[in-house]
C-alpha positions in Angstrom: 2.2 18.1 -21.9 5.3 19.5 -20.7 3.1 21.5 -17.6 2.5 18.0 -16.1 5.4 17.8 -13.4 4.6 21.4 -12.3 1.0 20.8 -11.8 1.5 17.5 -10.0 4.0 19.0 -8.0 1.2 21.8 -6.7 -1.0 19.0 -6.3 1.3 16.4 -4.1 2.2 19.7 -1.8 -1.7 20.3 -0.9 -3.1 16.5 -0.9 0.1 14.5 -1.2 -0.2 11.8 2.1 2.0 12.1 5.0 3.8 8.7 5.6 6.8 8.3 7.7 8.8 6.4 4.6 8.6 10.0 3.0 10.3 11.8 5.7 13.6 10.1 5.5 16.5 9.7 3.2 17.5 6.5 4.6 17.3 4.1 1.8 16.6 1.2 3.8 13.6 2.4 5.0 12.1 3.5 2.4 13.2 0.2 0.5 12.0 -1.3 3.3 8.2 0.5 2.9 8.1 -0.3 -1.2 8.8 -4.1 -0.3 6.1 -4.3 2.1 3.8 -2.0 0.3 3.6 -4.4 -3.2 0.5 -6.5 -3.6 -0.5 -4.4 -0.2 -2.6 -1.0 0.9 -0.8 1.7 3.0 -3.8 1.4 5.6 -2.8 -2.3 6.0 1.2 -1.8 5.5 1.3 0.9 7.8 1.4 -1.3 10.8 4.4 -3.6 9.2 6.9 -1.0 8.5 6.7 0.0 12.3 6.8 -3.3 13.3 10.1 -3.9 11.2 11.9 -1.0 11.3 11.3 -1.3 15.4 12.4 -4.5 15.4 15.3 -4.2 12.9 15.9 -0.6 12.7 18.8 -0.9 10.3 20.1 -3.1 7.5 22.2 -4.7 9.5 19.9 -5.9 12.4 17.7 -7.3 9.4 20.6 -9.1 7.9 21.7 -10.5 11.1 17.7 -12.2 12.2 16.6 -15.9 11.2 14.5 -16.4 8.0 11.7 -17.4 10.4 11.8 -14.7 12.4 10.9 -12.4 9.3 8.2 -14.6 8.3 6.6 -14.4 11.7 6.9 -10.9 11.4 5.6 -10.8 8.0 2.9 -13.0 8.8 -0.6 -12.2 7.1 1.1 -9.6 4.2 0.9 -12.8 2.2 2.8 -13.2 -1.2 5.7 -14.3 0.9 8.4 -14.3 -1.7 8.8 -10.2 -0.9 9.9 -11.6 2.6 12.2 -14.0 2.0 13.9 -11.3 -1.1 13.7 -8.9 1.7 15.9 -10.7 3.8 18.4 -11.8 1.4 18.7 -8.9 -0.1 19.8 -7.6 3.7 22.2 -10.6 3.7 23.1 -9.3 0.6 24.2 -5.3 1.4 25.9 -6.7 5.0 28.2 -9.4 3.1 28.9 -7.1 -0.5 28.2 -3.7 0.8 29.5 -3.9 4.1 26.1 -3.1 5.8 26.1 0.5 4.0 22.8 0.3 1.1 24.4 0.4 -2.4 23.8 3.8 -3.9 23.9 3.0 -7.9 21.1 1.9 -9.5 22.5 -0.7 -11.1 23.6 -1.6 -7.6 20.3 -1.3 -6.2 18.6 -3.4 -9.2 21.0 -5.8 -8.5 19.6 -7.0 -5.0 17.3 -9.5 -4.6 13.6 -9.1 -5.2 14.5 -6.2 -6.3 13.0 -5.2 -9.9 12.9 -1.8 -11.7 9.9 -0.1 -10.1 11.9 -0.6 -6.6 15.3 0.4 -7.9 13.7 3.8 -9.3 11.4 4.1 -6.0 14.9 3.9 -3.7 17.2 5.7 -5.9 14.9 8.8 -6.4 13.6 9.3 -3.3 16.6 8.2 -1.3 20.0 9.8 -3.8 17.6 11.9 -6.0 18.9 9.7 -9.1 16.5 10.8 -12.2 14.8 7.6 -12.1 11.2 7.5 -13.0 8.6 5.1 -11.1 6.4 3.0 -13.4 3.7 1.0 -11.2 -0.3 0.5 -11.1 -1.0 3.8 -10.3 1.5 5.7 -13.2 0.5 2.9 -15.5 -2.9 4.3 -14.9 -2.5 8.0 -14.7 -0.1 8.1 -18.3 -2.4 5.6 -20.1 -5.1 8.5 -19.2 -3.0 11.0 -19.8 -2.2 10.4 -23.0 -4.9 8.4 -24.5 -2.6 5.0 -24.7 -4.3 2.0 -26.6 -1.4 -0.4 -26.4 -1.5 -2.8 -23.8 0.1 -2.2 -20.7 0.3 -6.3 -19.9 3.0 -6.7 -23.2 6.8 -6.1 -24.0 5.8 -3.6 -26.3 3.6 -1.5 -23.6 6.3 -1.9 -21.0 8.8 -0.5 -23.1 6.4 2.8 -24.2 5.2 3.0 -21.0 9.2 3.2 -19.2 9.6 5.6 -22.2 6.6 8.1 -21.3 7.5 8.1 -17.7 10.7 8.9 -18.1 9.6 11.8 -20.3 7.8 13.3 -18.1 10.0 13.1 -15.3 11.2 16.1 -13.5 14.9 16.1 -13.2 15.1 18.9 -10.7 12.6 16.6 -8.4 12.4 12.9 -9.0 11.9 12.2 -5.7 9.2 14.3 -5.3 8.0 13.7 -9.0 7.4 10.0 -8.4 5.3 9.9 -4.8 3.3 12.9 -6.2 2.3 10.8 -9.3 1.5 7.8 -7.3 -0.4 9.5 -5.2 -2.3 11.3 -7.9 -2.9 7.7 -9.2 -4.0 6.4 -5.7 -5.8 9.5 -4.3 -7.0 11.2 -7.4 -7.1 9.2 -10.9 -8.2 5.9 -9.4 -9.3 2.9 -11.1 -13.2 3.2 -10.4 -15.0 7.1 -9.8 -11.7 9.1 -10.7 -12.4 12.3 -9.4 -12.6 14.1 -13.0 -14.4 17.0 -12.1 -11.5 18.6 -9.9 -8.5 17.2 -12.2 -5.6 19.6 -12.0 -5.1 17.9 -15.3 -8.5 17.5 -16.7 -7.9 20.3 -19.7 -4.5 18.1 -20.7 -5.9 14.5 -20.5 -6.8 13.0 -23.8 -8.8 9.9 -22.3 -11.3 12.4 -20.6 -11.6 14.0 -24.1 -12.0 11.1 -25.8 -14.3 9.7 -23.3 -12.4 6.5 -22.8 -11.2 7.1 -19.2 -13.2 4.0 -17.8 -11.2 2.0 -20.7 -7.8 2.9 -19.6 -5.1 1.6 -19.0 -5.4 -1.6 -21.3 -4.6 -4.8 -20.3 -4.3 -8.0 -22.9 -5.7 -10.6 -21.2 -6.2 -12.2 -17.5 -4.2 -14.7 -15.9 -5.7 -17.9 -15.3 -6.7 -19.0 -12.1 -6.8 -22.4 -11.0 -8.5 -24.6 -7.6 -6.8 -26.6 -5.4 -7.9 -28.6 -2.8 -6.4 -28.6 1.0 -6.2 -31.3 3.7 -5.5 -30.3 7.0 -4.5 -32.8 9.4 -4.7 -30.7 13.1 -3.1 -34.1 14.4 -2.7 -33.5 18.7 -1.4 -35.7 21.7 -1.0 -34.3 24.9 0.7 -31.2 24.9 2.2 -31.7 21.6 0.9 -30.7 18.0 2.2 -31.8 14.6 3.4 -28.8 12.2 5.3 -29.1 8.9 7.6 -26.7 7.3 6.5 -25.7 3.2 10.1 -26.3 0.6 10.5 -26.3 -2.4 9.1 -23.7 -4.8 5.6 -24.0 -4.3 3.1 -21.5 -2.8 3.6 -20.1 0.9 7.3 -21.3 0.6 9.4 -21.6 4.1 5.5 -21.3 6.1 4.2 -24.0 8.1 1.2 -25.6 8.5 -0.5 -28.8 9.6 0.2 -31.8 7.8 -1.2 -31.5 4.5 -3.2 -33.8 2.0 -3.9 -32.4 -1.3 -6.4 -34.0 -3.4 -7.4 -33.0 -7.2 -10.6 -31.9 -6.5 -13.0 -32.7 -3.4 -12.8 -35.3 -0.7 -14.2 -36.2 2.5 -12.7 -37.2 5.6 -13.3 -40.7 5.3 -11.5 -40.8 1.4 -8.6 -39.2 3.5 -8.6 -41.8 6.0 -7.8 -44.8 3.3 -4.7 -42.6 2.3 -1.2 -44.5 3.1 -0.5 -40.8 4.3 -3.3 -40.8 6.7 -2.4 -43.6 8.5 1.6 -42.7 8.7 0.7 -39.8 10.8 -2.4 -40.5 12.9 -1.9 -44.4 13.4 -4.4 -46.6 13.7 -6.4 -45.3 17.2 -7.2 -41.6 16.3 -10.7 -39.9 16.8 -11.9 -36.8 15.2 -12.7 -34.2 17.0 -14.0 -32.0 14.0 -13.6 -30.9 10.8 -13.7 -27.3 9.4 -14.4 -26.2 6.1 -12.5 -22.8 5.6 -13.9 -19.7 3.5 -12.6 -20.4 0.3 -9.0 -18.6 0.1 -8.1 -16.3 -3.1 -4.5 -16.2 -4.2 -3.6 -14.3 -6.9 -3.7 -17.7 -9.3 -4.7 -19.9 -7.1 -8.4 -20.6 -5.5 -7.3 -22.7 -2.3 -10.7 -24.9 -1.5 -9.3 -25.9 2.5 -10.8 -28.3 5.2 -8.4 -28.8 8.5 -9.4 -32.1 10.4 -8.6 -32.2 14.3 -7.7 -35.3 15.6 -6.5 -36.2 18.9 -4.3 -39.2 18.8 -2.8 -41.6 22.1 0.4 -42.5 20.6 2.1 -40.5 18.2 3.7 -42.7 15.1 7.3 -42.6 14.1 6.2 -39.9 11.4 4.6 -37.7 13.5 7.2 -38.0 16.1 9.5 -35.8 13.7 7.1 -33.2 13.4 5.7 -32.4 16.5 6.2 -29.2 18.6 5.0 -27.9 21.9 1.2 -26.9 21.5 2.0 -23.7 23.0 4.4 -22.8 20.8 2.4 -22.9 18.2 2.0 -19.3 17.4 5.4 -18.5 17.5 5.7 -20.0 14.0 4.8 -18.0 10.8 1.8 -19.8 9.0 -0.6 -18.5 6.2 -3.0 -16.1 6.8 -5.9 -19.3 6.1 -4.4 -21.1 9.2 -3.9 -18.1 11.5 -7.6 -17.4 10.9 -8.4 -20.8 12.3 -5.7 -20.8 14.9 -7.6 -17.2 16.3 -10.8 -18.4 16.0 -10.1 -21.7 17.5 -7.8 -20.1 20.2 -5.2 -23.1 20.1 
């Protein structure tokens, strides 16, 4: 199994992709690119690295913007934890580092958001560190590979797994090594239809032997997902329009949104209206001016179930007062990607 690095290696230089993270040896971009592509598809990523590294096209720049500003930027990537790590981290390298991207990976691993996939990702393909890359696409390509039963969802999978890529890393390369074995997991052994029949590796892989290709890699069990139902109060007077910022540790953290009820399971407008919360914000002479039931919004454990209620109100109450903003201001704050669907489609 040894002839796996040089065969990938052949591969990744005839069908490896071109992407502009892979043409540098800055580490900030190319941290900057594994950040935004987690829990996201080049095609769609693509489009934020530009926008960032245009924006802020150093550490430094990054460091020095607001926490809403990146947010806005990051607006519609979703799983917005990744921004909010991306920016301290930034913080982070300006204030320890002085602005110059640590170049250890216990450094690296150190930063916020920052886990071991990352750390390996930077440190190879930025300082050529022999760090090998373990994410979807390696889990999948070794687990084929090699025939792997043990679940790749446990401590004890996590641990063989680190083991096996490391093993087959190619010290001379590890940049190169990692992106040509991510692609080959994204481009050639891919989760449904891998393309078999032209395998460099298809005389070396054990699953296509065994005929258990479709069965790996093994995961133990699925995380549970749960509903939860949304509220929206689109609560308007004159040119003003009431939006509220997300704390705390909950979903979409640092966001905002229109003032939100949240029920345990379904509820109409008129169960809303006999909520003390209800009346704090719209007073007493409000008037609907519709309601709109949103496509039902998948998170990854989460099944958001979302209705936002305009209402145009004369008088704004003491409550609402404190969160209202200018109406046309409106887009310049980041939101969730539900609530920039309705804010498009509804052209406010």
């Amino acid at each position: 199994m040894r002839r796996i690095a040089p065969i990938l290696l052949e591969w990744y230089a005839r069908e490896g992709r071109d992407l502009p993270w892979r043409r540098t040896r800055d580490p900030y971009r190319i941290w900057l690119s594994e950040v935004i592509l987690q829990q996201t598809r080049v095609a769609q990523g693509m489009d934020y690295y530009l926008r960032f590294t245009q924006r802020w096209p150093e550490i430094g720049a990054l460091a020095a913007a607001t926490e809403d500003e990146v947010l806005k930027l990051w607006q519609g990537l979703g799983y917005y934890s990744r921004a909010r790590n991306l920016h301290a981290a930034a913080r982070t390298v300006a204030e320890r580092f002085g602005g110059e991207f640590p170049k250890t990976y216990a450094e690296v691993r150190a930063l916020p958001g920052v886990g071991d996939y990352t750390a390996a990702a930077i440190c190879s393909a930025a300082y050529d560190l022999p760090c090998a890359v373990l994410d979807g696409n390696v889990f999948r390509v070794l687990s084929r590979l090699f025939d792997v039963e043990t679940p790749i969802d446990t401590t004890a999978g996590r641990k063989a797994f680190a083991e096996l890529a490391q093993s087959q890393l190619d010290p001379a390369h590890p940049g190169l090594y990692n992106q040509a074995i991510m692609d080959f997991g994204a481009l050639q052994c891919t989760p449904a239809q891998p393309r078999c029949g032209d395998c460099p590796l298809a005389e070396l892989c054990l699953a296509r032997a065994a005929g258990t290709v479709a069965e790996r890699p093994v995961k133990q069990g699925r995380t549970k997902v749960s509903d939860r139902w949304f509220h929206y109060l689109h609560i308007v007077c004159g040119g003003k329009t009431l939006l509220a910022r997300r704390e705390g540790r909950d979903i979409w953290q640092g966001l905002y949104e229109f003032p939100l009820i949240e029920t345990d399971g379904p509820a109409d407008f008129m169960a809303l209206t006999a909520l003390p919360r209800f009346a704090e914000l719209a007073g007493d002479a409000w008037h609907l001016i519709h309601s709109v039931e949103m496509p039902r919004h998948q998170l990854s454990h989460r099944t958001i179930h979302a209705t936002i209620h305009r209402i145009e109100t004369p008088q704004l109450t003491p409550a609402a007062e404190a969160l209202a903003v200018a109406t046309e201001t409106v887009g310049d704050y980041a939101v969730p990607r539900l609530l920039e669907r309705y804010l498009i489609k509804y052209q406010i």
